[in-house]
N, CA, C and O atoms as a printed pandas DataFrame, in Angstrom:
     atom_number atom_name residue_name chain_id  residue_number  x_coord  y_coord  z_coord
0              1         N          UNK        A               1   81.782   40.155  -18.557
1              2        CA          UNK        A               1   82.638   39.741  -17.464
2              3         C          UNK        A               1   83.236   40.960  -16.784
3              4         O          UNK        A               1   83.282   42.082  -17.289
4              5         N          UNK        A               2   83.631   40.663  -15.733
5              6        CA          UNK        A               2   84.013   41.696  -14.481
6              7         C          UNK        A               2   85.979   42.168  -15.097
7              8         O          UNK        A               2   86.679   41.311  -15.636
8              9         N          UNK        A               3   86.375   43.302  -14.896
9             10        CA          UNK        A               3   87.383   43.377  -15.562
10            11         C          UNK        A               3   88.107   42.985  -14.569
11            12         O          UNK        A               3   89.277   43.223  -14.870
12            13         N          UNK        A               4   88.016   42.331  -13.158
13            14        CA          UNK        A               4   89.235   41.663  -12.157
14            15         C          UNK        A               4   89.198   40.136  -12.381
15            16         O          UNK        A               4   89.653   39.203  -11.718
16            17         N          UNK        A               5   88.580   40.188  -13.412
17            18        CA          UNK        A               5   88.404   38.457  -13.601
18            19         C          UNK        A               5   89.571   38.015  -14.745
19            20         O          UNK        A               5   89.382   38.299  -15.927
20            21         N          UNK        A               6   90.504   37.469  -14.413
21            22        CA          UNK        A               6   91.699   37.650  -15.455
22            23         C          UNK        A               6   92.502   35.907  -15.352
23            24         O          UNK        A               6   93.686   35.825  -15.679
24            25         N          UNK        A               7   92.077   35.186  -15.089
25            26        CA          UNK        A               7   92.177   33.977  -15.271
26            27         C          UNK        A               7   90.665   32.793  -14.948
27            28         O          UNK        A               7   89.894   32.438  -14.056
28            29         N          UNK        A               8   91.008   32.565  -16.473
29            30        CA          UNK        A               8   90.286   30.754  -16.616
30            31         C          UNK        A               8   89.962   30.205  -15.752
31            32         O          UNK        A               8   90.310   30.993  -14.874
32            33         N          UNK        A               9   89.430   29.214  -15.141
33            34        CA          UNK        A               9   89.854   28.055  -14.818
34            35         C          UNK        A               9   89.054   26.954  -15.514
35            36         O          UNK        A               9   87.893   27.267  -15.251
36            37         N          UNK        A              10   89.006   25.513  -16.471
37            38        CA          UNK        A              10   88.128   24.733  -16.676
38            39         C          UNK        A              10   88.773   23.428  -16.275
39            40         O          UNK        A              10   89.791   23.065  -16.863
40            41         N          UNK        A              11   88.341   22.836  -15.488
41            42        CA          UNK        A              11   88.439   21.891  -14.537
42            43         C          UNK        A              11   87.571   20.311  -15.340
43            44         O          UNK        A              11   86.352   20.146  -15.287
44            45         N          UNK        A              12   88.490   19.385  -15.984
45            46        CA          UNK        A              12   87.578   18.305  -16.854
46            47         C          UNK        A              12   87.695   16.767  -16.040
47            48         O          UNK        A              12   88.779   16.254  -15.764
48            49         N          UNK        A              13   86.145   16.054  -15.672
49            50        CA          UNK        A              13   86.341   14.608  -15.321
50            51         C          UNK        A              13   85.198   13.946  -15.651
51            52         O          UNK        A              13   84.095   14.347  -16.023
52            53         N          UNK        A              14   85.803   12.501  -15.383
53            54        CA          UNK        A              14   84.930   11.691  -15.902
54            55         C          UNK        A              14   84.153   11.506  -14.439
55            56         O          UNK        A              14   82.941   11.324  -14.548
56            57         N          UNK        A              15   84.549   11.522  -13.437
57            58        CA          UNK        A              15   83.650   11.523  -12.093
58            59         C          UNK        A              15   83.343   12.651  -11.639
59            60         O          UNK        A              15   84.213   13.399  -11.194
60            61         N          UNK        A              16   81.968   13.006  -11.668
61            62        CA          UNK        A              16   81.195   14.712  -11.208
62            63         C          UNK        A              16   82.140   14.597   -9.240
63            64         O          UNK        A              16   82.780   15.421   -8.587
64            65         N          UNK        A              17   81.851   13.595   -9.061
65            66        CA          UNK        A              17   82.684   13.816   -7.565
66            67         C          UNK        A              17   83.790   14.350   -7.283
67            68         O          UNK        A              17   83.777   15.159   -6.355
68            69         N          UNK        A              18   84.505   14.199   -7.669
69            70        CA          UNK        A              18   86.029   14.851   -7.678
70            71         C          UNK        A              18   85.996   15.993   -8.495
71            72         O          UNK        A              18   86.987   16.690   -8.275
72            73         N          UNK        A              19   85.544   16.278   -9.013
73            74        CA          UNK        A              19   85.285   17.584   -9.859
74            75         C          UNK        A              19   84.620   18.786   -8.803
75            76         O          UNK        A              19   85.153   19.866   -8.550
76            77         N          UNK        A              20   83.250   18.262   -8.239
77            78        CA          UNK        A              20   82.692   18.956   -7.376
78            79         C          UNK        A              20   83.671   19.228   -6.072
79            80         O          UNK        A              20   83.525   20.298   -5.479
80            81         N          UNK        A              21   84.673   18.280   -5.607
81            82        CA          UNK        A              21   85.544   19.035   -4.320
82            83         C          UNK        A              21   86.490   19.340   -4.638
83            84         O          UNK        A              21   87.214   19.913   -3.823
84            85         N          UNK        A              22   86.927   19.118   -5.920
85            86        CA          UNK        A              22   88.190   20.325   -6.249
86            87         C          UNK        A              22   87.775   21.651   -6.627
87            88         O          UNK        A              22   88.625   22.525   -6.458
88            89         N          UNK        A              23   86.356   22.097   -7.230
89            90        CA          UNK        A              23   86.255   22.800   -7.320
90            91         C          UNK        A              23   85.347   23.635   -6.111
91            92         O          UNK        A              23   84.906   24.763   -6.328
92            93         N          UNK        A              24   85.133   22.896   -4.779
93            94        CA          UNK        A              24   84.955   23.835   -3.922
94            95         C          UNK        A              24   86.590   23.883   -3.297
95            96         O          UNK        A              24   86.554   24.807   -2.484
96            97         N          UNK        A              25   87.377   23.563   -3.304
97            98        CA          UNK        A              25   88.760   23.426   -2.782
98            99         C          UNK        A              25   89.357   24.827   -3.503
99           100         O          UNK        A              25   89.977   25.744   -2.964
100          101         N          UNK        A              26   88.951   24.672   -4.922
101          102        CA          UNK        A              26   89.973   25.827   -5.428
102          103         C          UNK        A              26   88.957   27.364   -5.106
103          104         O          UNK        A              26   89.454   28.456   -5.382
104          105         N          UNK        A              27   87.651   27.279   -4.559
105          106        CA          UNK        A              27   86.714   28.246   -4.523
106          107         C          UNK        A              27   87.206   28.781   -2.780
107          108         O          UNK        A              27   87.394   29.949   -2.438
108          109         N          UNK        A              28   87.322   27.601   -1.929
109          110        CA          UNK        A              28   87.883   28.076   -0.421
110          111         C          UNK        A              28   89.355   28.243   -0.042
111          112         O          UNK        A              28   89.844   28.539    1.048
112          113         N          UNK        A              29   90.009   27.948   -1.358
113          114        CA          UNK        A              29   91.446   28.599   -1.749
114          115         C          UNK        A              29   91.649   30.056   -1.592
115          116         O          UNK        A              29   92.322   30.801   -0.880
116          117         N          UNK        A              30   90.427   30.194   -2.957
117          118        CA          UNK        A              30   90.584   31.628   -3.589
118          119         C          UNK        A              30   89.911   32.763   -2.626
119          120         O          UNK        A              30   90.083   33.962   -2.848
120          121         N          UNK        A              31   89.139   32.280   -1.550
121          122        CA          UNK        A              31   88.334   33.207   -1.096
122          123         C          UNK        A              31   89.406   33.434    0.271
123          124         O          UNK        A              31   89.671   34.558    0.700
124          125         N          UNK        A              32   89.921   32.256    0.817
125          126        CA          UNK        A              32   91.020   32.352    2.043
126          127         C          UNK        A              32   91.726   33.303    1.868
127          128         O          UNK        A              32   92.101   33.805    2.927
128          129         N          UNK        A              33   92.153   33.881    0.800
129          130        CA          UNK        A              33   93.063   34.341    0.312
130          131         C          UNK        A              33   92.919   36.044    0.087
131          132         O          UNK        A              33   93.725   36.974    0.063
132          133         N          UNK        A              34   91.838   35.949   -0.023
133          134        CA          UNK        A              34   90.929   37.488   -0.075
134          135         C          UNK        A              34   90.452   37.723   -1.584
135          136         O          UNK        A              34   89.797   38.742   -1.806
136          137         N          UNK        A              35   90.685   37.003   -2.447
137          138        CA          UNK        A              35   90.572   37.039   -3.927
138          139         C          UNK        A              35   88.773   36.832   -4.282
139          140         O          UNK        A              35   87.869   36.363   -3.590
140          141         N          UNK        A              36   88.783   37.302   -5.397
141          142        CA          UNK        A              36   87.379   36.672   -5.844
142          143         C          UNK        A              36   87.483   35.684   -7.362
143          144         O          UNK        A              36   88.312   35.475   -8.248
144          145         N          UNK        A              37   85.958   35.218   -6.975
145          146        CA          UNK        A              37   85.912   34.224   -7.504
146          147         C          UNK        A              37   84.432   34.003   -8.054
147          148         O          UNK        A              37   83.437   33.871   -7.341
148          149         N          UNK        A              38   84.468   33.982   -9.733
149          150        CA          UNK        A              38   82.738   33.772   -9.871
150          151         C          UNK        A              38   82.662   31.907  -10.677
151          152         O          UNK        A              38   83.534   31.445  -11.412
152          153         N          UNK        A              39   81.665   31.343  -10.337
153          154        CA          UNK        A              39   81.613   30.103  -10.756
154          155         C          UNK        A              39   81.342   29.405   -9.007
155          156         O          UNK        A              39   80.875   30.022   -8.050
156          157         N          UNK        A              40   81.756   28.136   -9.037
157          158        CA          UNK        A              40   81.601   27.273  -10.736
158          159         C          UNK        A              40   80.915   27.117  -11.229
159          160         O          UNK        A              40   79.940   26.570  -10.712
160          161         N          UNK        A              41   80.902   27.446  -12.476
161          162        CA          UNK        A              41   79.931   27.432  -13.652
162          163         C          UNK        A              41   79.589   25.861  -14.125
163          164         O          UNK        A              41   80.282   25.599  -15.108
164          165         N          UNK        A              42   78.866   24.904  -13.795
165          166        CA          UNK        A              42   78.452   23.739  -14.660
166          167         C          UNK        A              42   78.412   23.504  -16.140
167          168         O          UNK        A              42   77.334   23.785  -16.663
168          169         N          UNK        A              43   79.296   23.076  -16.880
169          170        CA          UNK        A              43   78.851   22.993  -18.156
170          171         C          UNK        A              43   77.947   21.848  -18.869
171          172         O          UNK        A              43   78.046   20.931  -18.053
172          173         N          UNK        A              44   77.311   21.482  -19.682
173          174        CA          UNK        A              44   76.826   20.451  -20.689
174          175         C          UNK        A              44   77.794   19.275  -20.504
175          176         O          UNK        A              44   78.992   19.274  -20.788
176          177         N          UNK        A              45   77.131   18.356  -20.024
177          178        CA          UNK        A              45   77.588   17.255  -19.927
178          179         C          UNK        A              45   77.497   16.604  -21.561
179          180         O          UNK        A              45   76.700   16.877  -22.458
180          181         N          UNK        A              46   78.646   15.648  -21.536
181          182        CA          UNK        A              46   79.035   15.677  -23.070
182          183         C          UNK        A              46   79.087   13.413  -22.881
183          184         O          UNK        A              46   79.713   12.542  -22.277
184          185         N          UNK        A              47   78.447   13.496  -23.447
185          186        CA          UNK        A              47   78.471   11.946  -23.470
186          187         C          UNK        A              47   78.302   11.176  -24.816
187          188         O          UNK        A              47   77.378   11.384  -25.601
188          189         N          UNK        A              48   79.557   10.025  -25.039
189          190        CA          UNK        A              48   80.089    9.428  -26.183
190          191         C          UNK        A              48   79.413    7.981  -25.495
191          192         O          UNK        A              48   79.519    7.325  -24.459
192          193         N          UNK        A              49   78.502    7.944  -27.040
193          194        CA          UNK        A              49   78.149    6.384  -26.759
194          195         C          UNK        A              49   78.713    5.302  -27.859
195          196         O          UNK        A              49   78.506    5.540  -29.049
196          197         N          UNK        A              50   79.323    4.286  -27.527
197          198        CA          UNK        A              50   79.522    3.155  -28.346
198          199         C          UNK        A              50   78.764    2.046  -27.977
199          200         O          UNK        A              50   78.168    1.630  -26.983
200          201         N          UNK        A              51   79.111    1.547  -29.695
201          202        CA          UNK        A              51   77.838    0.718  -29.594
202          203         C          UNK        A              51   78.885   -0.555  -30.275
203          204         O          UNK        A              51   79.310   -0.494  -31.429
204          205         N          UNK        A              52   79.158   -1.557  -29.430
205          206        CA          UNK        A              52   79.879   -3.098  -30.065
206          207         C          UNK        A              52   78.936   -4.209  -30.003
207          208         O          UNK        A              52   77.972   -4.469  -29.283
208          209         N          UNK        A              53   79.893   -5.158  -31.625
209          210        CA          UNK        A              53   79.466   -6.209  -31.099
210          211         C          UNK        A              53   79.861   -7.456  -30.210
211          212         O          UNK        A              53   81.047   -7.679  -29.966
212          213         N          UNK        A              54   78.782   -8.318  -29.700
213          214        CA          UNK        A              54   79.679   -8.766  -28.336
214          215         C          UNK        A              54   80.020  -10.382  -29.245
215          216         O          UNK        A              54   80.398  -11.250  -28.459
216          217         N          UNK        A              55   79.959  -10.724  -30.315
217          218        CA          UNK        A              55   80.364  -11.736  -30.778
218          219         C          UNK        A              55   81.074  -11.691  -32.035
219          220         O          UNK        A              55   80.382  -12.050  -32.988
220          221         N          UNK        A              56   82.048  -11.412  -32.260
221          222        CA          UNK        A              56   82.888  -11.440  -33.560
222          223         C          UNK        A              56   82.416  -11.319  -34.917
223          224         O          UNK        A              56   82.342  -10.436  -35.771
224          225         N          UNK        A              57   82.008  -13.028  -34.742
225          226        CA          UNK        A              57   81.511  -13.348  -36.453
226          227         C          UNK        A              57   80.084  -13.504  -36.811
227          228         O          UNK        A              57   79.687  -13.627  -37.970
228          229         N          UNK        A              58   79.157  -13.492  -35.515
229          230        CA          UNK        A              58   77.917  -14.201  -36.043
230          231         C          UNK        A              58   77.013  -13.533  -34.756
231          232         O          UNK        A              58   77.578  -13.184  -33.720
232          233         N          UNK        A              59   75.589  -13.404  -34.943
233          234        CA          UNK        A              59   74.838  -12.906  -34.044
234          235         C          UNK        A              59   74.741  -11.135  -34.251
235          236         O          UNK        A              59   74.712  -10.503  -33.195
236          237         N          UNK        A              60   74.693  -10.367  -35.495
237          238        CA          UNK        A              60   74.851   -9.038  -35.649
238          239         C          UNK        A              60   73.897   -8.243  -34.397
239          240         O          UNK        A              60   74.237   -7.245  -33.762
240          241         N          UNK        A              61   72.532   -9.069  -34.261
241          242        CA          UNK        A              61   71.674   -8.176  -33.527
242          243         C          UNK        A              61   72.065   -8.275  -31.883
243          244         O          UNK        A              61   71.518   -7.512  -31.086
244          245         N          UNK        A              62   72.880   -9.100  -31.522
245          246        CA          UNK        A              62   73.630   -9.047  -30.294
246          247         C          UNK        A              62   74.856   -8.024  -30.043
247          248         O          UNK        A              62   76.037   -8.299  -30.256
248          249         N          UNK        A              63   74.368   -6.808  -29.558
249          250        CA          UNK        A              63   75.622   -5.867  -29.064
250          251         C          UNK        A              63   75.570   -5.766  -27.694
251          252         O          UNK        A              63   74.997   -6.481  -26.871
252          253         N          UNK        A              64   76.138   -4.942  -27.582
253          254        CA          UNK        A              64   76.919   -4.174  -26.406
254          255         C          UNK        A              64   77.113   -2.711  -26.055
255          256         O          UNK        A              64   78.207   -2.203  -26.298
256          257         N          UNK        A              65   76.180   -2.016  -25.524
257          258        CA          UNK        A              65   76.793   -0.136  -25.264
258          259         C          UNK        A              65   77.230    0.325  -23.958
259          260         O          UNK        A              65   77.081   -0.078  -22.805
260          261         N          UNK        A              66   77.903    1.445  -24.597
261          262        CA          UNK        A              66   78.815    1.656  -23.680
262          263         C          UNK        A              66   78.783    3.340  -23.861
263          264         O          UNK        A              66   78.871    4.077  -24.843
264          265         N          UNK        A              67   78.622    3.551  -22.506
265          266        CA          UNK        A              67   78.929    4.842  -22.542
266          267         C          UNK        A              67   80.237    5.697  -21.381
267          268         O          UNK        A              67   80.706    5.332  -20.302
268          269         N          UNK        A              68   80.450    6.782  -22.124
269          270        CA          UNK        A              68   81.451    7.923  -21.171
270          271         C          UNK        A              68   80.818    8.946  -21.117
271          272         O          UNK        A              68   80.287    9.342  -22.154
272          273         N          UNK        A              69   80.679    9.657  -19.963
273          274        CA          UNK        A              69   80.767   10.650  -19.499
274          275         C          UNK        A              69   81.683   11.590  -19.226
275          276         O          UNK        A              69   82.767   11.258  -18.748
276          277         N          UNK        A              70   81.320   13.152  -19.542
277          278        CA          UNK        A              70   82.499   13.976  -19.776
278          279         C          UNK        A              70   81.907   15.314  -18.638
279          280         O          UNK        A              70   81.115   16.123  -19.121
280          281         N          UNK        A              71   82.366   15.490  -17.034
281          282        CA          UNK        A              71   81.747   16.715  -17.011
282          283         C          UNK        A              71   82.851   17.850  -17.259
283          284         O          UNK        A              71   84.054   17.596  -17.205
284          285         N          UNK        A              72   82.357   19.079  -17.526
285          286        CA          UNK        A              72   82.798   20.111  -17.124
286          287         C          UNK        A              72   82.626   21.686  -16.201
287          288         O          UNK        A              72   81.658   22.445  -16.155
288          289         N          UNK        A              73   83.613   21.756  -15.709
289          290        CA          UNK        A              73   83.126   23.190  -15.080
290          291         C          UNK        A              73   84.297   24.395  -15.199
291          292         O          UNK        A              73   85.486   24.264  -15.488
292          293         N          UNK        A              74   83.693   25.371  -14.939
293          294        CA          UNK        A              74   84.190   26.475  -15.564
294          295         C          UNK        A              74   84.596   27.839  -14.347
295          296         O          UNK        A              74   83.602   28.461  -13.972
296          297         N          UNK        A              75   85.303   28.077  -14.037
297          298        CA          UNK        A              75   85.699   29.207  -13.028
298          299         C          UNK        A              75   86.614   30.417  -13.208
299          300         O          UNK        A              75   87.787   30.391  -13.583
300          301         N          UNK        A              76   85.710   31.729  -12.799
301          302        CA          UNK        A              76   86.921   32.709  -13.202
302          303         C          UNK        A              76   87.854   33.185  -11.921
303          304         O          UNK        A              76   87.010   33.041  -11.036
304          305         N          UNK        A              77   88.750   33.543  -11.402
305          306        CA          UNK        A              77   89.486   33.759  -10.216
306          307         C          UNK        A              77   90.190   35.158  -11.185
307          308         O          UNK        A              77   90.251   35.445  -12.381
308          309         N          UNK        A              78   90.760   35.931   -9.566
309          310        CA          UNK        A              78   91.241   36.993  -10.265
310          311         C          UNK        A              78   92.827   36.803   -9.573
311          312         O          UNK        A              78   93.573   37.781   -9.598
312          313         N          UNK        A              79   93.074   36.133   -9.254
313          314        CA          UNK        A              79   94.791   35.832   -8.908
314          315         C          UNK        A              79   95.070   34.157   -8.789
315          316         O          UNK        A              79   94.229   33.529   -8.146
316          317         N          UNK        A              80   95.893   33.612   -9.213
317          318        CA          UNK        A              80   96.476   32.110   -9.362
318          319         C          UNK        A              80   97.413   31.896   -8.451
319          320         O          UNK        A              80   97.904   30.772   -8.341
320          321         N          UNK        A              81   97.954   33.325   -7.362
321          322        CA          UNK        A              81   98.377   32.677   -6.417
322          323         C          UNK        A              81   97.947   31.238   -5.182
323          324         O          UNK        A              81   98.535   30.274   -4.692
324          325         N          UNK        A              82   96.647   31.833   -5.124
325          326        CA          UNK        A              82   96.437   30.687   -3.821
326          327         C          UNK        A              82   96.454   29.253   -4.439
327          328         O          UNK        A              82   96.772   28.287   -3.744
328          329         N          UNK        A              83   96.062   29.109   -5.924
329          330        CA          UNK        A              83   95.902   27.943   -6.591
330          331         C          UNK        A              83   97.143   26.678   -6.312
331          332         O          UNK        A              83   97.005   25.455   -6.307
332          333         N          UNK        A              84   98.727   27.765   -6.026
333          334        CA          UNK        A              84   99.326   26.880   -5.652
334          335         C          UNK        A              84   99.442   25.620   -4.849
335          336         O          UNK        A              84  100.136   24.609   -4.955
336          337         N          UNK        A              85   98.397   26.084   -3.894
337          338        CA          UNK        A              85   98.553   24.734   -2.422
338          339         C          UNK        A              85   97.132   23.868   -2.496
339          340         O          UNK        A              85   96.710   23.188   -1.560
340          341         N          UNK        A              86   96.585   23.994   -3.567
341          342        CA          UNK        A              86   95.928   23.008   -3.794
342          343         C          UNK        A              86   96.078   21.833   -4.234
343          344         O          UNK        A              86   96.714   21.662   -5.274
344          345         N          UNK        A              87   95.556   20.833   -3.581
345          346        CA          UNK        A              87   95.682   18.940   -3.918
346          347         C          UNK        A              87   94.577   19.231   -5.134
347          348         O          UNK        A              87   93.621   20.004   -5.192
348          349         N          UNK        A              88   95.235   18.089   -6.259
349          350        CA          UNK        A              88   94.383   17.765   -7.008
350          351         C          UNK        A              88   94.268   16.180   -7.300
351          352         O          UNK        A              88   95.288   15.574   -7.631
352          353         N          UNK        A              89   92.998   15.484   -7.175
353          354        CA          UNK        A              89   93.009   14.356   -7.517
354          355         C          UNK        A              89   93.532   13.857   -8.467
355          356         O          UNK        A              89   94.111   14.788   -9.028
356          357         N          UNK        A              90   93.813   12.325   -9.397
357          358        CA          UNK        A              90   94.880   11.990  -10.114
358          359         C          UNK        A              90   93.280   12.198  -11.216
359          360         O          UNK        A              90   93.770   12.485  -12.309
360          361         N          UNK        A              91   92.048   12.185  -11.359
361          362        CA          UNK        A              91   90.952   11.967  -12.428
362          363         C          UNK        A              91   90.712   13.293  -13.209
363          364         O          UNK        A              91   90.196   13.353  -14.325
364          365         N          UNK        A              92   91.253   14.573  -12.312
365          366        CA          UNK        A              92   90.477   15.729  -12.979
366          367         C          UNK        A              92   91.897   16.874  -13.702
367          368         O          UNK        A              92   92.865   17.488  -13.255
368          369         N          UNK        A              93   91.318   16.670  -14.878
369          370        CA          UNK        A              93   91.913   17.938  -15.429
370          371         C          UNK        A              93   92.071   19.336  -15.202
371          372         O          UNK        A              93   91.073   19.760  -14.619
372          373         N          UNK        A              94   92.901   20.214  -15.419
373          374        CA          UNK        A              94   93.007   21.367  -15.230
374          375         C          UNK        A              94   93.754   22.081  -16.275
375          376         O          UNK        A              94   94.878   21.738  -16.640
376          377         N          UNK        A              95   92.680   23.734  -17.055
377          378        CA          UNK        A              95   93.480   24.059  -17.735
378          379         C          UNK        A              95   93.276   26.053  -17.099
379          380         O          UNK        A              95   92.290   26.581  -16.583
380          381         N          UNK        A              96   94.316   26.516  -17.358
381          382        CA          UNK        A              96   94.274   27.750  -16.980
382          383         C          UNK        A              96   94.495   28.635  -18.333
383          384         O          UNK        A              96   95.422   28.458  -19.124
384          385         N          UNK        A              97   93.435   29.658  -18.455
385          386        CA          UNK        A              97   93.756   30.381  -19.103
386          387         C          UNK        A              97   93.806   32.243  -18.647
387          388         O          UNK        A              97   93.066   32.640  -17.746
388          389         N          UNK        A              98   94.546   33.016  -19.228
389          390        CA          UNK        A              98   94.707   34.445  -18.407
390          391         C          UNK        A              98   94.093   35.072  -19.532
391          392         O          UNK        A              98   94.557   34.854  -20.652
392          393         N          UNK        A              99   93.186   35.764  -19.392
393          394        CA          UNK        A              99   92.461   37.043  -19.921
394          395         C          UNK        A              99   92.437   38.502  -19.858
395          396         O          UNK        A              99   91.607   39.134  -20.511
């Protein structure tokens, strides 16, 4: 890694949509600003499957699956000022870390 790269960013949702325009939002933040910015990095989509049954007491070979989706992405920025005036949707996580 680049030694002006000194903050995190990993950005977590269950909808790739809102993920994808916050993270060009925080990319035309950081660049407005004169800062750099490498990413976003796509990570491994992480998916939890359950498996129910759809009748209580009787019928075992009758279920039900269900799945979640987890994406993530990953961004390094070298100042957290501009980050301030960014909207973030109510679905996507945000965690910052400084390096």
């Amino acid at each position: 890694m680049a030694a002006n790269n000194n903050i995190k960013i990993r950005l977590k949702s269950f909808d790739h949509k809102c993920l994808d325009q916050v993270a060009k939002s925080i990319v035309d933040a950081v660049r407005l600003a004169g800062g750099r910015v490498s990413g976003p990095i796509p990570m491994p989509r992480k998916c939890d499957r359950y498996t129910v049954l759809r009748s209580p007491h009787v019928n075992k070979k009758s279920r039900e699956q269900f799945e979640m989706r987890k994406y993530t992405v990953l961004m390094f920025v070298d100042s957290a000022d501009p980050l301030q005036n960014v909207q973030l949707p109510a679905g996507v996580d945000v965690e910052l870390k400084a390096m």
